[in-house]
ROMI-794659 format. One record per residue: residue number from 1; residue in one letter; y negated, z, x of N, C-alpha, C in turn. Coordinates in steps of 0.2 Angstrom, whole numbers. Each point is the difference from the previous one (the first is absolute). Last residue first. Example, Ala and Ser with C-alpha at 12.3 -4.5 7.8 and 13.67 -1.06 7.14 Angstrom:
BEGIN
+-----+------+-------+-------+-------+-------+-------+-------+-------+-------+-------+
| pos | code |   n.y |   n.z |   n.x |  ca.y |  ca.z |  ca.x |   c.y |   c.z |   c.x |
+-----+------+-------+-------+-------+-------+-------+-------+-------+-------+-------+
|   2 |    S |    11 |    35 |    64 |    -6 |     1 |     4 |    -5 |     3 |    -4 |
|   1 |    A |    28 |     0 |     2 |    -6 |     0 |    -4 |    -6 |     0 |     4 |
+-----+------+-------+-------+-------+-------+-------+-------+-------+-------+-------+
***
This chain:
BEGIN
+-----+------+-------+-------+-------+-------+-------+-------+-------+-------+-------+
| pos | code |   n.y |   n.z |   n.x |  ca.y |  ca.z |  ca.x |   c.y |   c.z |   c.x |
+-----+------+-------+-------+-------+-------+-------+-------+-------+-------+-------+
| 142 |    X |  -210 |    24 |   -78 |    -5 |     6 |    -6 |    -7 |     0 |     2 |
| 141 |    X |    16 |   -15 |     9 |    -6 |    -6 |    -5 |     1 |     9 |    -4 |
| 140 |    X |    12 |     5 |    19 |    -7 |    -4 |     2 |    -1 |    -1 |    -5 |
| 139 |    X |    18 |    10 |    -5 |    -6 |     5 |     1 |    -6 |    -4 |     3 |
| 138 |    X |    18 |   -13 |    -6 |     0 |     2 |    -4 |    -6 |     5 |     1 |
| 137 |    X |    13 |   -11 |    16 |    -6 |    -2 |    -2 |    -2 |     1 |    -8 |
| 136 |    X |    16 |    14 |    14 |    -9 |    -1 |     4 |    -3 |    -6 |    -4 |
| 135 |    X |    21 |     2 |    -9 |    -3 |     6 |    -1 |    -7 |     0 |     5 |
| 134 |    X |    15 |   -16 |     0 |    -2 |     0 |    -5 |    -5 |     5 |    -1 |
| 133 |    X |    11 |    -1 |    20 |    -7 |    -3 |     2 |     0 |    -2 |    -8 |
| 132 |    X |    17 |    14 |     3 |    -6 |     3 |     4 |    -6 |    -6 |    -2 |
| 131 |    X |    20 |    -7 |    -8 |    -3 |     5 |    -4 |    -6 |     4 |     4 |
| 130 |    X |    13 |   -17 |    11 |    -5 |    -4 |    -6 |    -2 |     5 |    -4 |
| 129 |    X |    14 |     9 |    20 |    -5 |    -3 |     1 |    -5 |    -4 |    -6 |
| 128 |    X |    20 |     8 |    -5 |    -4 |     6 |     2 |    -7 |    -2 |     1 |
| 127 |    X |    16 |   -18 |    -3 |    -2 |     3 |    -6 |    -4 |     7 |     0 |
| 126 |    X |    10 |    -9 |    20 |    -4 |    -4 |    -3 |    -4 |     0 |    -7 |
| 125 |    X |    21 |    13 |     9 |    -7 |     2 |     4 |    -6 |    -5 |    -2 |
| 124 |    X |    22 |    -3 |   -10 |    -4 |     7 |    -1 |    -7 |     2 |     5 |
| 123 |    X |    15 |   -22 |     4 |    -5 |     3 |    -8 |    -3 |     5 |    -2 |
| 122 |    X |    12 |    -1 |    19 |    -8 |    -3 |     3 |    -2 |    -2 |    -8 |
| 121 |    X |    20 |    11 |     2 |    -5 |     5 |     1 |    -7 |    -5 |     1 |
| 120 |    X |    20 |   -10 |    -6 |    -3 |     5 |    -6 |    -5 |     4 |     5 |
| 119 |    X |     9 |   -17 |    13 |    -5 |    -5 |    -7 |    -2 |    10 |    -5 |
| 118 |    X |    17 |     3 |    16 |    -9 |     1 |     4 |    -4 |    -5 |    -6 |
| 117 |    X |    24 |     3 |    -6 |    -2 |     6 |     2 |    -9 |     0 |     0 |
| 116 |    X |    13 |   -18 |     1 |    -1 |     2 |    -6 |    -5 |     7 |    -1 |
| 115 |    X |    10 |   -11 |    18 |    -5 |    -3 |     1 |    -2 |     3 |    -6 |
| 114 |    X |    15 |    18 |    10 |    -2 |    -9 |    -2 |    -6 |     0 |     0 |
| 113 |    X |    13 |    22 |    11 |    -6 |    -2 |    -2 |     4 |   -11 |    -2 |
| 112 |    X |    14 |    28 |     7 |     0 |    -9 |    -1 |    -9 |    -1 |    -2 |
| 111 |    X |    12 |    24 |    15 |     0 |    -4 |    -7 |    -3 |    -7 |    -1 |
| 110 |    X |    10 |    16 |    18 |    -5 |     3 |    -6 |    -3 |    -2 |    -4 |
| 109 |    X |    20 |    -3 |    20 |    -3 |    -3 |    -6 |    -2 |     4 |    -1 |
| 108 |    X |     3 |     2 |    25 |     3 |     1 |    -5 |    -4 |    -3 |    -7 |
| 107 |    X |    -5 |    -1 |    24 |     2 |    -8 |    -2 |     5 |     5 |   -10 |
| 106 |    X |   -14 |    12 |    19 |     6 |     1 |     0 |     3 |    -6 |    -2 |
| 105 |    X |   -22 |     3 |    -8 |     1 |     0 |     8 |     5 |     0 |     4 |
| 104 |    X |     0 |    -7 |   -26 |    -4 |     5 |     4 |     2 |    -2 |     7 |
| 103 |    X |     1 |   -20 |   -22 |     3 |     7 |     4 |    -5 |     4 |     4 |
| 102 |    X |     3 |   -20 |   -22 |    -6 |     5 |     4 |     6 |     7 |     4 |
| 101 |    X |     6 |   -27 |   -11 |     1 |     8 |    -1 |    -4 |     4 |     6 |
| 100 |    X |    -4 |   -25 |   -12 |     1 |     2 |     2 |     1 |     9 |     1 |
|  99 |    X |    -4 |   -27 |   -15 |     2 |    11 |    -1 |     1 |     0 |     7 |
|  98 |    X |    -8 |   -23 |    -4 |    -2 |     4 |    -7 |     0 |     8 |     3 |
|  97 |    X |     0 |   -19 |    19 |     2 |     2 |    -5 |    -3 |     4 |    -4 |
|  96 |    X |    -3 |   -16 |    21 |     1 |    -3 |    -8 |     3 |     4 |    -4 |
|  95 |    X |   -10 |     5 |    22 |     6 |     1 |     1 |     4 |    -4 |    -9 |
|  94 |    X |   -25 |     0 |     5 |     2 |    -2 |     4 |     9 |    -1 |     2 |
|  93 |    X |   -11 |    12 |   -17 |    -1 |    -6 |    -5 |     3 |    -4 |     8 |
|  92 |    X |     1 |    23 |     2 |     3 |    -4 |    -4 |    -1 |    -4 |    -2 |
|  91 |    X |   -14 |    10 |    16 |     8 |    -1 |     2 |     5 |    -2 |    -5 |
|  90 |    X |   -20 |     4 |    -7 |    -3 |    -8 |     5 |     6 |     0 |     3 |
|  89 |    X |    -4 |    20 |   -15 |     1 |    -6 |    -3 |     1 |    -6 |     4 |
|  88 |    X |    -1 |    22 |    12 |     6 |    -4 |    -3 |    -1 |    -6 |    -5 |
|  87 |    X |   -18 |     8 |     8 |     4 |    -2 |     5 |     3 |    -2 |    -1 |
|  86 |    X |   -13 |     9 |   -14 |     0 |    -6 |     2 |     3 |    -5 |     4 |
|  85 |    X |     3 |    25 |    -4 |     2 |    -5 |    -8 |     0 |    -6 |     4 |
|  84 |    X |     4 |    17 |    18 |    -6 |    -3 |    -5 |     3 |    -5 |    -3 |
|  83 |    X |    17 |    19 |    12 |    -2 |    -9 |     0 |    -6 |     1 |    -2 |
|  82 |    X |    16 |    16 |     4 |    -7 |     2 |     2 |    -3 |    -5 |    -1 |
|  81 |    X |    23 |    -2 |    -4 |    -3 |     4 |    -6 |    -8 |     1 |     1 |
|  80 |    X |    14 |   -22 |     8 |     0 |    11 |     0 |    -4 |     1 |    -2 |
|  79 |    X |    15 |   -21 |    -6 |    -7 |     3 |     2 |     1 |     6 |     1 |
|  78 |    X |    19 |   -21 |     1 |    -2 |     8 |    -2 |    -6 |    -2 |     2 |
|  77 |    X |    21 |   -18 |    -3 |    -6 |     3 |     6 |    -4 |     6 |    -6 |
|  76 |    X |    29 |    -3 |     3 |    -6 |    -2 |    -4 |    -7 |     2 |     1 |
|  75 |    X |    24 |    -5 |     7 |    -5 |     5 |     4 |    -7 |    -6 |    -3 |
|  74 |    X |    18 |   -12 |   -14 |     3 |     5 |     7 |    -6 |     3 |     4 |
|  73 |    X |     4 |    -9 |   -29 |    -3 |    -2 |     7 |     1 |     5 |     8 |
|  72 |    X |    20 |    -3 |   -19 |    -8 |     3 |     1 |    -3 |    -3 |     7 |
|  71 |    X |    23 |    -3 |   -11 |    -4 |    -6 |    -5 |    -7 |     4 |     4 |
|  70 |    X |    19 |    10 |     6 |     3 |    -7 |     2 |    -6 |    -3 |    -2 |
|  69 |    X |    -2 |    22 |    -3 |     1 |    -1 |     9 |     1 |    -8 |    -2 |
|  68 |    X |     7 |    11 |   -19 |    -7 |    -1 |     1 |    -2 |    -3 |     8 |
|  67 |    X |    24 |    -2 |   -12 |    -7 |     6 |     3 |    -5 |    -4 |     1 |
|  66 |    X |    20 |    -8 |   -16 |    -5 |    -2 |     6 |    -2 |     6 |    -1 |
|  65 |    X |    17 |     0 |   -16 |     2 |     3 |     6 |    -5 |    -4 |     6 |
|  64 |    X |    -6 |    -1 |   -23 |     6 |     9 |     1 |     1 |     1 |     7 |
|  63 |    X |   -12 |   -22 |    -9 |    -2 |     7 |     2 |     2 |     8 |     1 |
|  62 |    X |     7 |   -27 |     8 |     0 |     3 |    -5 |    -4 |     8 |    -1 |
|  61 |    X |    -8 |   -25 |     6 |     4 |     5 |     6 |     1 |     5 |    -7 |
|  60 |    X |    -9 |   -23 |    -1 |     2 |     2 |    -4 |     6 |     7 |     3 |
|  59 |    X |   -20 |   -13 |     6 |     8 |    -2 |     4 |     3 |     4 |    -3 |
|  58 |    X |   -21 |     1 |    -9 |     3 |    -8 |     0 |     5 |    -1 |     6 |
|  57 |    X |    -8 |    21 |    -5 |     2 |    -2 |    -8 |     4 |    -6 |     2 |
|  56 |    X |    -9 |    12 |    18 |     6 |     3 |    -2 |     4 |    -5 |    -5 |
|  55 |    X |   -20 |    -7 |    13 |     2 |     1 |     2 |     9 |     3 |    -2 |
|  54 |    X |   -22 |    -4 |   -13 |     2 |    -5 |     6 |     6 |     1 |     4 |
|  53 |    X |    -7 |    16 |   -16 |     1 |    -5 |    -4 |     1 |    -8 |     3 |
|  52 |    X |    -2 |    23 |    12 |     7 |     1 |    -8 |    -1 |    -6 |    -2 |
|  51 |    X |   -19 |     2 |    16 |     6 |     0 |     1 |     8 |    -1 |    -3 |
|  50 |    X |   -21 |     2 |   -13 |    -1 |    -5 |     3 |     6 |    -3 |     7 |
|  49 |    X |    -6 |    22 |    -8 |     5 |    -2 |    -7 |     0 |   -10 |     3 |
|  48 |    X |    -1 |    20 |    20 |    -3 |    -4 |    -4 |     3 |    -3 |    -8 |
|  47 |    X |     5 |    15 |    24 |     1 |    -3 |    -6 |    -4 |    -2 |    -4 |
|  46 |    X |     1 |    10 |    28 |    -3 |     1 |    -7 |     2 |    -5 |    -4 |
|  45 |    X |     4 |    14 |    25 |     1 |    -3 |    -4 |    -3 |     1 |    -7 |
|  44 |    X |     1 |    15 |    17 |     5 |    -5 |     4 |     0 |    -7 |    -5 |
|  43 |    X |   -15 |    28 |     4 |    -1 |   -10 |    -5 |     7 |    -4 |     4 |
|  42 |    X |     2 |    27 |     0 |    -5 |    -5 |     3 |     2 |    -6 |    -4 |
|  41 |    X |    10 |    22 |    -3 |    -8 |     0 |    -3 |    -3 |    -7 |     5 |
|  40 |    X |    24 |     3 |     3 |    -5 |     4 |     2 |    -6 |     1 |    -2 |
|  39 |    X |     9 |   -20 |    -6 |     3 |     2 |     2 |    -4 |     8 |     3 |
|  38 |    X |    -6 |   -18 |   -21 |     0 |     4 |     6 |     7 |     2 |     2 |
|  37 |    X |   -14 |   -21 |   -16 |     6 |     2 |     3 |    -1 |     5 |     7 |
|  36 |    X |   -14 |    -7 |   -23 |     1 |     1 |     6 |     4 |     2 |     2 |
|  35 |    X |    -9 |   -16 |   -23 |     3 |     7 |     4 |     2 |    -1 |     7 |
|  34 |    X |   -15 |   -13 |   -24 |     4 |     0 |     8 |     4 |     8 |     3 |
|  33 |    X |   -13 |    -5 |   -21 |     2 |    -6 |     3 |     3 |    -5 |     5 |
|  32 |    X |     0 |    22 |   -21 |    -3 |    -2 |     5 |     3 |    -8 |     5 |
|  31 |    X |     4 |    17 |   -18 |    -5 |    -5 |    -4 |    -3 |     1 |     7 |
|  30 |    X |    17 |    14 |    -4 |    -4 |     3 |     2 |    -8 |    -4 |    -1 |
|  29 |    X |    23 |    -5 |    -8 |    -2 |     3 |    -3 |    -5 |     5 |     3 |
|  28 |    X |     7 |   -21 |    10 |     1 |    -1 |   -10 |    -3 |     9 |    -2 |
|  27 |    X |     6 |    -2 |    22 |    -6 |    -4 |     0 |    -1 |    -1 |    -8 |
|  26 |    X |    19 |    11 |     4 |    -4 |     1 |     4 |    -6 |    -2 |    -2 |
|  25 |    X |    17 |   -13 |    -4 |    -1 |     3 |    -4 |    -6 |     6 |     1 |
|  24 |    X |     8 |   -14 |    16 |    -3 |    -3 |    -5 |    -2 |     4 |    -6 |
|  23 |    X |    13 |     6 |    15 |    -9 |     2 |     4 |    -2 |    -5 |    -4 |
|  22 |    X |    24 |     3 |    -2 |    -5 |     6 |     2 |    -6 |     0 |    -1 |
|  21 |    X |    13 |   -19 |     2 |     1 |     5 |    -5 |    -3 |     5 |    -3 |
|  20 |    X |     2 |   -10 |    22 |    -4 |    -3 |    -6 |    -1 |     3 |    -5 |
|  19 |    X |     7 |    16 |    16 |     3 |    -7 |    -2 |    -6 |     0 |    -3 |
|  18 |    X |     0 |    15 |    23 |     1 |     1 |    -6 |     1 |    -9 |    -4 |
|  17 |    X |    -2 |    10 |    23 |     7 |    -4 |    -4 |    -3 |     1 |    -8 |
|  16 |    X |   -17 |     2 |    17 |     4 |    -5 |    -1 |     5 |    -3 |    -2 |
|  15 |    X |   -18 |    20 |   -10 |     4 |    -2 |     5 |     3 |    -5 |     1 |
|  14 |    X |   -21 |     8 |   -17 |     6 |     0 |     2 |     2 |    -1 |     7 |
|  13 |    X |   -25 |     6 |   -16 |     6 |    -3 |     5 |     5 |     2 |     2 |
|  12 |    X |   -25 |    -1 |   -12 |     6 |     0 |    -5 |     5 |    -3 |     8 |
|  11 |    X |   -24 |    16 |    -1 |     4 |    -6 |     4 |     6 |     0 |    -5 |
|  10 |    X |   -26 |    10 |    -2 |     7 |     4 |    -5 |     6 |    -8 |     2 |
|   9 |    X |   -22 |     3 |     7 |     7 |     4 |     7 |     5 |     1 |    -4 |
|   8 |    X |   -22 |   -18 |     0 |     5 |     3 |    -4 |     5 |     4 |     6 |
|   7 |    X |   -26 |    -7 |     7 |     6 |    -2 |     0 |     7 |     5 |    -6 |
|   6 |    X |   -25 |     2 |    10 |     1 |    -6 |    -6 |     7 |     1 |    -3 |
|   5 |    X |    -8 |    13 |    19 |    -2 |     3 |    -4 |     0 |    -5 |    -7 |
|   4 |    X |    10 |    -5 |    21 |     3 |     4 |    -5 |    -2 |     3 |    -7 |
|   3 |    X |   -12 |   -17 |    16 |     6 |    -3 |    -6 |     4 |     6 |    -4 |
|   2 |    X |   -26 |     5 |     9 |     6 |    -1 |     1 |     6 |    -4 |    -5 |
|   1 |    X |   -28 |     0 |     2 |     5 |     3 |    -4 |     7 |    -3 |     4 |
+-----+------+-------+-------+-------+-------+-------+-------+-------+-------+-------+
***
């Protein structure tokens, strides 16, 4: 399985100038926990609430008038999309992060995967898998 075929495409992202202000809110009401900063459709950047709260809250920058560009991680490392799950799990637990944003060929964004993400689907698939072998041993003791 490909990371695209995991990965969210519904991307919540902004530009470099846009303000704190802005993207906090943003994130308040899209109920997400990061956001990606494009330029062109490409990744130049990504925010974190983790960001906002290291790095904005406690130098106390004010939010109307910081961009974004001042508090975001800068070229932010990406999977491509043709990637395998596995792979990229081992690229992320390697590179120590949660979210990274899933580009194409062209390095354009097509969408974000977490760690959060791949825990739901290897719950979901492990639960598939305990119902199959419920079910075989439920017709072996017929």
């Amino acid at each position: 399985m490909t990371v695209y075929a995991c990965c969210r495409t519904d991307v919540v992202t902004v530009g470099p100038e846009t303000s704190l202000r802005t993207i906090t809110t943003l994130m308040e009401e899209e109920n997400v926990g990061s956001v990606v900063v494009v330029e062109e459709e490409k990744p130049v950047g990504i925010v974190t609430d983790r960001d906002l709260a290291l790095r904005a809250f406690v130098n106390q920058m004010n939010p109307e008038t910081t961009h974004v560009s001042e508090i975001m991680s800068h070229d932010p490392i990406v999977l491509e999309s043709g990637m395998g799950l596995f792979e990229a799990m081992e690229f992320m637990r390697g590179k120590g992060v949660r979210r990274m944003p899933v580009v194409d060929e062209n390095g354009m964004l097509r969408g974000i995967i977490t760690v959060d993400d791949i825990l739901r689907l290897l719950v979901e698939e492990l639960s598939c898998i305990a119902n199959i072998l419920e079910e075989e041993s439920r017709e072996a003791s017929l």
